[in-house]
VOGU-3710 file (C-alpha; in Angstrom, 3 decimals, decimal comma):
1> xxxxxxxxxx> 0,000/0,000/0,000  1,416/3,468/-0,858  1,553/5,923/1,877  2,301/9,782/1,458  5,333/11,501/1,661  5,858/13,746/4,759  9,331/14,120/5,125  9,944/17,656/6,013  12,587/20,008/4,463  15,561/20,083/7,000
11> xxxxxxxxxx> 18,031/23,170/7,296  21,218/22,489/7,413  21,738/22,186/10,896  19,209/20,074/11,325  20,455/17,424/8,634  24,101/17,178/10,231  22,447/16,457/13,664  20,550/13,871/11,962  23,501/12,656/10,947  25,066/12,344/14,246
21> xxxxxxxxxx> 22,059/10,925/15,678  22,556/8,151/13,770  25,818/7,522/14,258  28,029/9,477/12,295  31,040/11,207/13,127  31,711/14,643/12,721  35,239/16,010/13,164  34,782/19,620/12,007  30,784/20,568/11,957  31,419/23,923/10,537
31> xxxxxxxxxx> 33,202/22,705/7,733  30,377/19,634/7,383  27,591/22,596/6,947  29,755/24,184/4,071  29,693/20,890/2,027  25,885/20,568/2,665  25,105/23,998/1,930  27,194/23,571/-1,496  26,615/19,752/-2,228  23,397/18,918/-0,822
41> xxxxxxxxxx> 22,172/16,113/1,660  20,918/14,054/-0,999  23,366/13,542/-3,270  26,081/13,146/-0,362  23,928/10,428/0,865  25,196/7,712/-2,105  28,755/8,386/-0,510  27,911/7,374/3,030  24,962/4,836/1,940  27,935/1,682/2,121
51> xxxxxxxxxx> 28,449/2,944/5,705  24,751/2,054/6,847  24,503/-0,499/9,165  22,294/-3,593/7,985  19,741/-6,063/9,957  21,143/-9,373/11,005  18,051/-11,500/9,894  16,887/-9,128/7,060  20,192/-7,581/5,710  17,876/-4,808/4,978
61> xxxxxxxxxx> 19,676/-1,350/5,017  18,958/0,646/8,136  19,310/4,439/9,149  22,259/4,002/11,466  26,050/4,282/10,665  28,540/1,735/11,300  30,252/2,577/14,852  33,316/5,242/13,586  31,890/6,383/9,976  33,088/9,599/9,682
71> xxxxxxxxxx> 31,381/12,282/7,414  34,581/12,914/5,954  35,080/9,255/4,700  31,597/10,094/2,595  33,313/13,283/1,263  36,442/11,945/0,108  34,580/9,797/-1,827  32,179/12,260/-3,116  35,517/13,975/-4,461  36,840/11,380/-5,763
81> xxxxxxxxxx> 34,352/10,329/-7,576  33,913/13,916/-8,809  37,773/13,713/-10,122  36,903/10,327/-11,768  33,968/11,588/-14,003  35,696/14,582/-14,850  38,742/12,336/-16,341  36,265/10,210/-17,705  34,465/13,134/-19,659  37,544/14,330/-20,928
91> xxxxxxxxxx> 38,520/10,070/-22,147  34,881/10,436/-23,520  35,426/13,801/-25,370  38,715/12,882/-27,218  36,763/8,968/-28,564  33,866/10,872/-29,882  35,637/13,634/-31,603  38,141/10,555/-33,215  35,305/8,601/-34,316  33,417/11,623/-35,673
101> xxxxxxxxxx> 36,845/12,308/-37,747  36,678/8,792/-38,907  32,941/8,459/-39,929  33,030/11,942/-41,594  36,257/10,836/-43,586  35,090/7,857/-44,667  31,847/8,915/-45,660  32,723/12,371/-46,974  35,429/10,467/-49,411  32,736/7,305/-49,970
111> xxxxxxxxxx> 29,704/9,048/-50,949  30,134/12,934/-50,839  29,883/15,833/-49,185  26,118/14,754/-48,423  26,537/11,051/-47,889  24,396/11,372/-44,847  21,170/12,799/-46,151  21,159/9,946/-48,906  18,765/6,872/-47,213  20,478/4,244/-49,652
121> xxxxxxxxxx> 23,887/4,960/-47,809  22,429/3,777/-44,767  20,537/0,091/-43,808  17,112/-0,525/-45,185  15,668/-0,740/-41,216  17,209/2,311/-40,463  14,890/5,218/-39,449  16,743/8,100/-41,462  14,538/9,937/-41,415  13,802/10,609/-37,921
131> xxxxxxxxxx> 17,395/10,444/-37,784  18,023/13,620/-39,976  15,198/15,242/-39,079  16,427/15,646/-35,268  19,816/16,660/-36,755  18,411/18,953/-39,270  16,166/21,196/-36,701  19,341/20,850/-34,499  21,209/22,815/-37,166  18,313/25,394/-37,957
141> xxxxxxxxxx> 18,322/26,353/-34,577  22,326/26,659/-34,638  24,014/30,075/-33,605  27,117/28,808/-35,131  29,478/31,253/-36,991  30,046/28,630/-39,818  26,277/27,285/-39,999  25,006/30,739/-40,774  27,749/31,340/-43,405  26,522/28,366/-45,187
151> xxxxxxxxxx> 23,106/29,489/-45,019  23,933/32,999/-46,240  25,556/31,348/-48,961  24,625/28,309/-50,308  21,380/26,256/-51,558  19,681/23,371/-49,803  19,460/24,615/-46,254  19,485/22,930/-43,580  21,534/19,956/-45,642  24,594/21,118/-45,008
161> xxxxxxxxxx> 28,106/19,413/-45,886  28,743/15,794/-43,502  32,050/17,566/-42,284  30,062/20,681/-40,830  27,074/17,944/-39,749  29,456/15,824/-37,331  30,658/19,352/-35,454  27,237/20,297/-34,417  26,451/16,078/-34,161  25,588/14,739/-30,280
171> xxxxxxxxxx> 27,182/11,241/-29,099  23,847/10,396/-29,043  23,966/11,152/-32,929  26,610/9,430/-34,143  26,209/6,823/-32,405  22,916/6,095/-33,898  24,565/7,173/-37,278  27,187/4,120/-37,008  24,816/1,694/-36,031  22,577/2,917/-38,828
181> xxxxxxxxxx> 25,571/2,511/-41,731  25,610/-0,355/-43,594  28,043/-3,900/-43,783  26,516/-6,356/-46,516  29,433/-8,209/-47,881  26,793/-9,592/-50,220  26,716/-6,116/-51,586  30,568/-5,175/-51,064  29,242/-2,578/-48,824  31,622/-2,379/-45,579
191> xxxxxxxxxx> 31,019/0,995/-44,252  31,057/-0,177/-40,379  33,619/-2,367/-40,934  36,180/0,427/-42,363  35,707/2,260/-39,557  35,983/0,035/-36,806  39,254/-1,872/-38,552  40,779/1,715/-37,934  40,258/0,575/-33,754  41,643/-2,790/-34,270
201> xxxxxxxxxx> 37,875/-4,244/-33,054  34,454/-5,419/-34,444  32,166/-3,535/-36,036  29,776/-4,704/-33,871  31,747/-4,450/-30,294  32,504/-0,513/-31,888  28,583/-0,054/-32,262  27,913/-1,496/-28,454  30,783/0,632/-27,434  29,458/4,194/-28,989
211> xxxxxxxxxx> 26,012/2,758/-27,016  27,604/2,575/-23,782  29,816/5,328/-24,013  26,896/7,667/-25,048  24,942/6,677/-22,069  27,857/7,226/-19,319  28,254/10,435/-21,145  25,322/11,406/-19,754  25,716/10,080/-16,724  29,041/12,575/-16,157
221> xxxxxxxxxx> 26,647/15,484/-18,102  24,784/15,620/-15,133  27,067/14,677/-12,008  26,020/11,624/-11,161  28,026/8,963/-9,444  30,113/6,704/-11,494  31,629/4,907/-8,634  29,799/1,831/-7,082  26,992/2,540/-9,535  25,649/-0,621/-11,521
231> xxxxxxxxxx> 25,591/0,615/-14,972  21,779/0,311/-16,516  23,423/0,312/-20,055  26,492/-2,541/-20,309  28,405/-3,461/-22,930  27,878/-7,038/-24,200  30,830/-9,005/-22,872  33,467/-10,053/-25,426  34,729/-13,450/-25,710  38,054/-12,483/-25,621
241> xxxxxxxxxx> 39,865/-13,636/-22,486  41,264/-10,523/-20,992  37,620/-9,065/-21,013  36,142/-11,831/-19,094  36,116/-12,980/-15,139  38,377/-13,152/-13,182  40,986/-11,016/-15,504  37,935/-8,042/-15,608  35,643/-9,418/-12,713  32,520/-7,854/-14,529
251> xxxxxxxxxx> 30,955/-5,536/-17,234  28,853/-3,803/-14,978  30,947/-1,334/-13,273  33,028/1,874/-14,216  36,132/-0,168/-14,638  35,293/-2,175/-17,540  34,499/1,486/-18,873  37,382/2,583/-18,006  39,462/-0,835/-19,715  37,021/0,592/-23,139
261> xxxxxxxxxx> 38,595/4,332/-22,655  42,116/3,069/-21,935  41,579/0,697/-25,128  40,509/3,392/-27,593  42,854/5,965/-26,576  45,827/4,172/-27,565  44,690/5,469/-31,219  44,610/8,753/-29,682  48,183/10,809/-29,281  46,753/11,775/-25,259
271> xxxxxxxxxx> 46,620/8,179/-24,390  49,379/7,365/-21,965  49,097/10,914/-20,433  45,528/9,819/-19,869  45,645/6,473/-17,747  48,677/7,971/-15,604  46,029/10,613/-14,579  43,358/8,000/-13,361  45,586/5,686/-12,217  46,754/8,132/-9,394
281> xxxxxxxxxx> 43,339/9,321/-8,497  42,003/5,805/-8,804  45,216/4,385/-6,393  43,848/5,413/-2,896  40,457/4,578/-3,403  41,254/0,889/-5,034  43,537/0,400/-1,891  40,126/0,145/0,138  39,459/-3,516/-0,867  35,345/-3,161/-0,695
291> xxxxxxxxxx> 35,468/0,355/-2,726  37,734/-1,393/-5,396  35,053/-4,417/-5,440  32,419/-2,102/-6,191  33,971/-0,438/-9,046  34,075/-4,048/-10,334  38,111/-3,829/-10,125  40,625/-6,609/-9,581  43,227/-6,417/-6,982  45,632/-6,832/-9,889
301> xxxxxxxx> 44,302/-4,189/-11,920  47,676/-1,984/-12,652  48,988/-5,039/-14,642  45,897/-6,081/-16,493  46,462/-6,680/-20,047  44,244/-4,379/-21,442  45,640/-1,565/-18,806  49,382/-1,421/-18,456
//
């Protein structure tokens, strides 16, 4: 039976001594008000969640701390997790604008300047023109320098040139584009397939991987947790040893996103500069053995394969 909410709204006083009453430590309380007056009780409350103490017979969760938790152990992770999705952003930023260079090229070269708005390019299932459509009103509503040039200039407006599509193109976007492209060897069409053999991978594992990658885009777009966060969109789990249990314990945790970024960067000239960044803000928190487990790490992890 559904019962209605009556929660209160709690100052900020009042949330840190609800805090205390059950169980957590404070150290410095005037510091503690700052965070929740710039971070908010809410969100903090993923960070200190693991430190909830749980029934014996139910193992349900209940509102009391384990005896010591500290409300700085709940903020260190907060930041650290705040350090992880901005790397992870930044891994994000540098595949999409690669594999934007790569579709464009390949499809600029292929087909034209206009190989996208051309529904035979693409697979007979494939919504196109839904597709365009969303990227078409996209570009009419563009305050771009270079959009409006083209407008002032040229014919056939909003079409506009696949090089200048793919800069004002989503994640969300291209992905869709890729999976939309076609590989029929019947028909000696191997658009996908050119593209991903620029990765070393699949066509198929590069589709699932734009997917994924898309979604924990979002994910960083608006500041949600990344650590200890079971991932609602997963990549399908390759065959290949290294990318199976127990080398990579699972596929449904940030670190088998992370094993993807580390992967695709190595065509990218930022890669090694890249991983030494994570690794150090990923070292202290991996030390903790039950914060490594639920970023679905090994204990080995600095010498997997797929990592070093």
């Amino acid at each position: 039976m559904l019962v209605r909410y009556e929660k209160p709204a709690l100052t900020f006083q009042q949330q840190l001594d609800q805090l205390k009453n059950r169980g957590m430590v404070v150290n410095n309380e005037e510091k503690a008000l700052k965070d929740l007056s710039c971070i908010s009780y809410y969100r903090l409350s993923a960070y200190w969640y693991p430190f909830k103490l749980r029934n014996d017979s139910t193992s349900e969760v209940i509102d009391q701390f384990v005896p010591g938790t500290q409300f700085e152990q709940a903020i260190e992770l907060y930041e650290f997790d705040r350090k992880l999705r901005l790397l992870v952003i930044d891994a994000i930023e540098r595949v999409e604008i690669m594999v934007r260079t790569k579709v464009t090229y390949h499809l600029g070269h292929t087909y034209g300047a206009f190989a996208h708005a051309d529904p035979t390019n693409f697979h007979p299932k494939f919504n196109h023109v839904k597709w365009l459509q969303k990227l078409e009103d996209e570009i009419i509503q563009s305050k771009d320098v270079f959009i409006t040039h083209y407008k002032n200039k040229y014919e056939g407006f909003p079409t506009i040139p696949i090089w200048m599509l793919t800069e004002v193109m989503s994640m969300g976007s291209l992905s869709v584009c890729y999976a939309g492209l076609q590989n029929n060897d019947k028909l000696g069409v191997q658009d996908k397939k050119v593209i991903a053999d620029q990765f070393n991978i699949h066509y198929k594992r590069l589709e699932d991987w734009l997917h994924t990658l898309t979604y924990i885009r979002n994910i960083c777009a608006h500041h949600s947790r990344l650590w200890n966060r079971e991932l609602a969109i997963r990549p399908d789990q390759s065959k290949e040893i290294h990318w199976r249990a127990p080398i990579t314990p699972c596929n449904d945790r940030i670190f088998y996103i992370l094993l993807i970024l580390r992967y695709m960067l190595r065509f990218n000239n930022n890669g090694e500069n890249w991983v030494k960044q994570i690794s150090q803000v990923i070292e202290p928190i991996a030390n903790v053995n039950k914060w490594r487990i639920a970023m679905g790490m090994p204990a080995n992890w600095k010498v997997h394969p797929i990592w070093k």
